[in-house]
C-alpha positions in Angstrom: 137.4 -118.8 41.3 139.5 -118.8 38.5 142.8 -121.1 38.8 144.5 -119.5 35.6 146.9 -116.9 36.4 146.4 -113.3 34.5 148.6 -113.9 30.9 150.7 -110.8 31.5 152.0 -112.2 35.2 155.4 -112.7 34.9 155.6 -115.9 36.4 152.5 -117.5 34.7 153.3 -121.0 33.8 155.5 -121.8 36.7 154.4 -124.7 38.8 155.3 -124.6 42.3 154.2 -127.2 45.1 154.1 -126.3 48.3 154.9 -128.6 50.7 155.8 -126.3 53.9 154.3 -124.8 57.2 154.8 -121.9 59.8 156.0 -119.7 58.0 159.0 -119.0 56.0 158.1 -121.5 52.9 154.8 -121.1 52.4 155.5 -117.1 52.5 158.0 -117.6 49.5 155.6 -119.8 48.0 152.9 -117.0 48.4 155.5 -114.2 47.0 155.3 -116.4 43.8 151.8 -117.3 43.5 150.8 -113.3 43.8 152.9 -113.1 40.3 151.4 -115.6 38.4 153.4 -119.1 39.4 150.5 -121.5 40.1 151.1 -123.0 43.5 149.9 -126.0 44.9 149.8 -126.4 48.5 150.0 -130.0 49.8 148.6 -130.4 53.1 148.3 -134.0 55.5 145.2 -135.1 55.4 144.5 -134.5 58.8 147.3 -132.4 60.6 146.6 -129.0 58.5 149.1 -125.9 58.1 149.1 -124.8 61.6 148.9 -121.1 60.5 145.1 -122.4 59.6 145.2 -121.5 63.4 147.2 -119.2 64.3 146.3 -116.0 65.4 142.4 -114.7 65.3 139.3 -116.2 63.2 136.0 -115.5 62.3 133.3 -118.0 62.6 135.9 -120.9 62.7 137.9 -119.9 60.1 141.7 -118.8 60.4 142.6 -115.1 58.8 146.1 -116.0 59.3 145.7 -118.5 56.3 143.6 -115.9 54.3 147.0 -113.9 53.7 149.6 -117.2 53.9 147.5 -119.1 51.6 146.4 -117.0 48.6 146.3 -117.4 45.6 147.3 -121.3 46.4 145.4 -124.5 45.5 144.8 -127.1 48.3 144.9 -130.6 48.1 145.9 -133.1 50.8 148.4 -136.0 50.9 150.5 -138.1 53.4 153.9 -138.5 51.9 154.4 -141.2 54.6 152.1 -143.6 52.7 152.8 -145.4 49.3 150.4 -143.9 47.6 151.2 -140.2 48.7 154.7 -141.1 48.1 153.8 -142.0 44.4 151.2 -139.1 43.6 153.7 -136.7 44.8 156.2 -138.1 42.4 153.5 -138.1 39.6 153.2 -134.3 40.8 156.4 -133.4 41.0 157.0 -134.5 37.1 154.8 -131.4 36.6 156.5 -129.4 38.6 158.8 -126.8 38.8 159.7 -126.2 42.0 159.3 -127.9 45.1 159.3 -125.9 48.9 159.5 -127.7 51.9 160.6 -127.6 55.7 161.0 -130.8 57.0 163.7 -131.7 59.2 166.6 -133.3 57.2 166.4 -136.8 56.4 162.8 -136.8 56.6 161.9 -137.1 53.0 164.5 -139.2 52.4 163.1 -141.6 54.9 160.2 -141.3 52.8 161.9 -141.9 49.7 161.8 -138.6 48.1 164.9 -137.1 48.5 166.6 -135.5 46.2 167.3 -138.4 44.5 163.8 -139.7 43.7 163.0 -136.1 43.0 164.9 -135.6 40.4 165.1 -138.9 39.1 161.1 -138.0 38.2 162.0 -134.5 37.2 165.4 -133.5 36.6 164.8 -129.4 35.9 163.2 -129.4 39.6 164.1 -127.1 41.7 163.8 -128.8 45.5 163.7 -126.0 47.9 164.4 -127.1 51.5 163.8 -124.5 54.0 164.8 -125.4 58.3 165.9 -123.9 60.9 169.8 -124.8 60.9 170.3 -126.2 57.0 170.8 -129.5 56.0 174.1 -130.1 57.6 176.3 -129.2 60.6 175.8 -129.9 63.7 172.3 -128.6 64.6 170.7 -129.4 61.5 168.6 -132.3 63.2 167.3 -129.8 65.7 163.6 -128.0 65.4 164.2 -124.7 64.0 161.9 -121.6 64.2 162.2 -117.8 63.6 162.4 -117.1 67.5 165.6 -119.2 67.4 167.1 -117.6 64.4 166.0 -113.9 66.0 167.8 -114.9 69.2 171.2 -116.7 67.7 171.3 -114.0 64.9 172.1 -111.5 67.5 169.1 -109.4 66.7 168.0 -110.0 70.2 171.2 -109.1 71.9 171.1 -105.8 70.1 166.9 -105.2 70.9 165.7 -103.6 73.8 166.3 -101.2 76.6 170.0 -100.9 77.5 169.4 -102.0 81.0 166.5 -104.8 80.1 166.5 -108.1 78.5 167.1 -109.0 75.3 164.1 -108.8 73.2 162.3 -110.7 70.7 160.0 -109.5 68.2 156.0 -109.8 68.0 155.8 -111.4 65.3 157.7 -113.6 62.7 160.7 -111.2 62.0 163.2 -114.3 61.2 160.7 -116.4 59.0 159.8 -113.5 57.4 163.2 -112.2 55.7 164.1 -115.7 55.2 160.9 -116.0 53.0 162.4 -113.4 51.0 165.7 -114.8 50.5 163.7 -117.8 49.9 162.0 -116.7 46.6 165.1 -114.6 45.6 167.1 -118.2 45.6 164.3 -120.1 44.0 164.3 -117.1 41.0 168.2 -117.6 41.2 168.1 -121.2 40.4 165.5 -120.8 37.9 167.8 -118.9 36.0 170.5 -121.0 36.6 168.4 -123.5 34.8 167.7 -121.8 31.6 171.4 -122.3 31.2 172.1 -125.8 32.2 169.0 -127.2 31.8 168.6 -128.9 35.2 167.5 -128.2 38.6 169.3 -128.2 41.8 169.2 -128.0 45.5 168.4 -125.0 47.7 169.6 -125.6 51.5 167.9 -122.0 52.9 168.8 -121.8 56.8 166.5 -119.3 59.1 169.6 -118.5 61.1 171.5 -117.2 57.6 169.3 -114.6 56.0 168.8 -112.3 59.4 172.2 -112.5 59.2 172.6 -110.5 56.8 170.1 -107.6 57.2 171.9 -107.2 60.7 174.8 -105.2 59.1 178.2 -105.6 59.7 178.4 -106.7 63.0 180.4 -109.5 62.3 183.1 -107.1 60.1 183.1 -105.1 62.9 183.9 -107.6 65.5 186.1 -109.1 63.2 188.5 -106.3 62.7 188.0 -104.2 65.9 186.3 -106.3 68.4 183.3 -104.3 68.6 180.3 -105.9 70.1 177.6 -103.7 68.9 175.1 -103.1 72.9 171.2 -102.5 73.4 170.5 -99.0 72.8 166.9 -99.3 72.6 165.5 -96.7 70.2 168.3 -94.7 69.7 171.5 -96.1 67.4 174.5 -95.9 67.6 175.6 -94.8 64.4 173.9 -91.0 64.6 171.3 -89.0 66.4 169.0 -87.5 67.5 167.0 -90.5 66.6 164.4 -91.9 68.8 160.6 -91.4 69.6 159.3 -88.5 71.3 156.0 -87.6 72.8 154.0 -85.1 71.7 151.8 -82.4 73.6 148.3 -84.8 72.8 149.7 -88.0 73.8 151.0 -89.0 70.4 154.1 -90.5 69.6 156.4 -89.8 66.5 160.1 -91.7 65.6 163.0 -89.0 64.0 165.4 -90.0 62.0 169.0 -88.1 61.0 170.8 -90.7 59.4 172.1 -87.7 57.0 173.9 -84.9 58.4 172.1 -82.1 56.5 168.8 -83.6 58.6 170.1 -83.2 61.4 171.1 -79.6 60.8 167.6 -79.2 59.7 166.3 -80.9 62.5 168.2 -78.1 64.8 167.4 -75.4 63.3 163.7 -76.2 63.9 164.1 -77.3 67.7 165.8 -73.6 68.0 169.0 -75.1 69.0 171.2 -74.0 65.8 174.4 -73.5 68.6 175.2 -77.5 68.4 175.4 -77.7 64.7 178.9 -75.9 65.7 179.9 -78.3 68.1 182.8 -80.3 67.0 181.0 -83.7 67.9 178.0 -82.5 65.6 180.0 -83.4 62.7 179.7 -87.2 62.6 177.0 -89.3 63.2 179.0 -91.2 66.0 179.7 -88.1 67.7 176.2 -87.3 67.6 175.2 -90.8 69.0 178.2 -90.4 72.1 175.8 -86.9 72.8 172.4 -88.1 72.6 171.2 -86.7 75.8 171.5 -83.4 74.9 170.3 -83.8 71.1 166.8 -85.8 72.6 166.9 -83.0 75.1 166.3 -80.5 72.4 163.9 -82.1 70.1 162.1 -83.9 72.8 161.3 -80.9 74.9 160.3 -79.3 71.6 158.0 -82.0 70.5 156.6 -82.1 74.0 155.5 -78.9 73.6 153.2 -79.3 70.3 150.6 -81.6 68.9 151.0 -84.4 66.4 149.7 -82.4 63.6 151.7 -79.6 64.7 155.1 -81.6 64.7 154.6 -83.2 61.7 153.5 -80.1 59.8 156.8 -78.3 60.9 159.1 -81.2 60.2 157.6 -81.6 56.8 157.9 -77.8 55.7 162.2 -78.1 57.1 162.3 -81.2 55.2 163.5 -83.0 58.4 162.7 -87.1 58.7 159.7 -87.4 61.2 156.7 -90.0 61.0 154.0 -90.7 63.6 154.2 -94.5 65.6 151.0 -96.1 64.2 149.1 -99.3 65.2 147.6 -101.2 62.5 144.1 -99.0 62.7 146.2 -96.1 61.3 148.1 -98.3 59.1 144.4 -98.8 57.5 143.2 -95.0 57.3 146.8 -93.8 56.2 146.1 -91.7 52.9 149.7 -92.6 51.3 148.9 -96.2 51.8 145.3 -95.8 50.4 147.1 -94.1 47.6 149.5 -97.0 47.0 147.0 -99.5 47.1 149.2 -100.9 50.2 145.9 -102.8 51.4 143.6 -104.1 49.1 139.9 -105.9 49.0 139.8 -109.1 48.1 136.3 -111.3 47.8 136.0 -114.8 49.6 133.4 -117.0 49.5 133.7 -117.6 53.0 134.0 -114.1 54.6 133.0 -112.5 52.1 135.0 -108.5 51.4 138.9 -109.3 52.9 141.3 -106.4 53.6 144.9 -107.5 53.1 148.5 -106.9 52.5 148.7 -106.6 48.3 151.7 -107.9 46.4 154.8 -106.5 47.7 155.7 -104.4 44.6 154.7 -102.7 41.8 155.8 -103.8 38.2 154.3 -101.4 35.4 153.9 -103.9 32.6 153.5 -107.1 34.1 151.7 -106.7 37.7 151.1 -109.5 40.3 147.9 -110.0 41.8 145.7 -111.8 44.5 143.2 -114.2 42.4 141.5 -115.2 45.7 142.4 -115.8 49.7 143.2 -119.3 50.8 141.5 -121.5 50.5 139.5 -124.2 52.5 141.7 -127.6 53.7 141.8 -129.7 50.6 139.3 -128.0 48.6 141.0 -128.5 45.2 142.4 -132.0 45.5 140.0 -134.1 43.3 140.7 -131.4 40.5 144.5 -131.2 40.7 144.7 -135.2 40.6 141.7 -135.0 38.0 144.5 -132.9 36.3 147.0 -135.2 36.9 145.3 -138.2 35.0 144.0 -139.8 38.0 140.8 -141.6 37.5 137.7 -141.4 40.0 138.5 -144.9 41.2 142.2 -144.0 41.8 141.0 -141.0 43.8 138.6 -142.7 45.8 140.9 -145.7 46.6 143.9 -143.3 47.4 141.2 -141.6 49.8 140.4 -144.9 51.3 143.9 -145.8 51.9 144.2 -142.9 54.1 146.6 -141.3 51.5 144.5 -138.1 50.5 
């Protein structure tokens, strides 16, 4: 394994400790590492990540963590003890960014807040990552995605109009706010090659969801408008939904532009409701839905997968089959784009994965390795740091490392 990021990554000599769990922090943290920053994830001694088990494993070992925890080196320390409280700050001299998720208060109870932080290093960048922020009246409370996907109003708006609200299967809320995450920590960065000093950034799960929900809040705002369920279709045009095919095979259609949707009828042999006046908008579409899935579901009913997608494609209409993840693997555009790539472990051996999440042409991120085991690198790193053997062993003995 090598630790030293590839010289063209753009990142490279960026020093990021990782200090987070589940899921949103160590996600930003990963975004980094696959461009070069070298990240160092700090882990208690003996309460682990929890996304070590999350999910599947093969022979013991988590494949959650495979994905969350690449390209990261692992070392272990409780801040709660003097000596973890004084080999972070040693750390975080070294650092340029720090990520973390505990509840307010906590590491100032410990006696690395802000403060202490950038006392030791005052170009840090302290990243603080919860549920509800660092202020307000919630911000004491636990905070995970599912609470951020349900206060956001994603919920209210998912599902069937007559069902429940509906939460995603996975971590939808952590997820975007890992994003928004490294997009503040790059912010700041640049903030800093101006100034010269680091600062705080107070990330809330319940914000960034926020924000890829739309307008609602405009909407309600000025008219009132509480957007409802719809479940697949939207309210904004149609015919979108998902439709059946003659071979038991599902595809979604999409007409966000009107000239697809004229498309789209013209296929389905209904051309006459193009010259409806309600065809015109994609509201008035939406308020006639019935009829619209009518048409292009009793077509697509009638015709095979292959068959539907090859017609859609040659009227350059929006159509794209509802995979699972096995198609996801096999798909020949996401072979093409290298959208899942190999990587070699030492414990598993040949990993499939997710690859960086974009393309740069001259200076290309990368995945160096998978994560790695609980604390395997935490000799080297303090090694690194200047601390002797002796200090290693004796922090180890204190219950520190």
């Amino acid at each position: 394994m090598t630790h030293t990021p590839p010289s063209a990554a753009p990142l490279t000599g960026l020093r990021v400790l990782d200090l987070a769990t589940l899921f949103a922090g160590p996600l930003a943290a990963t975004m980094l590492g696959d461009f070069g920053a070298e990240v160092i994830k700090v882990e208690h001694p003996t309460r682990p990540d929890p996304s070590r088990g999350h999910g599947p494993d093969k022979d013991g070992v988590g494949l959650w963590w495979k994905l969350l925890g690449r390209n990261k080196r692992t070392v272990t320390l409780d801040l709660s003890t003097p000596g973890g409280r004084e080999t972070l700050l040693r750390l975080a001299k070294t650092a340029d960014v720090i990520i973390e998720n505990f509840r307010p208060g906590t590491l100032e109870k410990w006696q690395l807040g802000w403060e202490e932080l950038s006392t030791a290093n005052p170009r840090l960048v302290l990243t603080r990552v919860t549920g509800f922020g660092q202020f307000g009246p919630y911000s004491h409370r636990p905070g995970f995605g599912t609470l951020a996907e349900a206060m956001s109003g994603f919920a209210s708006i998912t599902g069937e109009p007559e069902g429940p609200p509906t939460l995603p299967p996975f971590g939808l809320a952590d997820s975007i706010a890992a994003l928004a995450t490294a997009y503040a920590v790059m912010t700041a960065l640049t903030a800093r090659t101006a100034t010269d000093r680091g600062q705080v950034v107070d990330m809330a799960i319940i914000e960034p969801i926020l924000t890829v929900l739309g307008p609602q809040p405009l909407w309600y705002d000025q008219t009132g408008y509480v957007q409802k369920r719809t479940g697949n279709r939207s309210c904004n045009n149609a015919p979108r939904n998902t439709y059946r095919t003659a071979d038991g095979s599902w595809l979604a259609v999409s007409t966000s532009a009107q000239s697809i949707a004229e498309r789209v009828m013209h296929l389905v042999g209904r051309p006459d409701l193009i010259d409806e006046p309600w065809f015109s908008t994609g509201s008035g579409r939406a308020e006639h839905a019935d009829v619209l899935d009518e048409a292009v579901g009793g077509w697509i009913a009638c015709r095979t997968r292959a068959e539907a997608m090859a017609a859609f494609e040659k009227a350059e209409a929006a159509i794209a089959p509802i995979y699972d993840v096995r198609d996801v693997m096999e798909d020949p555009q996401y072979q093409a784009l290298d959208t899942i790539t190999e990587v070699t472990d030492p414990e598993l051996g040949t990993l499939r994965m997710q690859n960086v999440l974009f393309r740069l042409s001259e200076t290309p991120g990368a995945i160096r390795w998978a994560g790695r085991p609980h604390g395997a690198d935490t000799d080297e790193v303090l090694s690194e740091l200047g601390l002797s053997r002796a200090e290693i062993t004796a922090l180890r003995t204190q219950g520190a490392l």
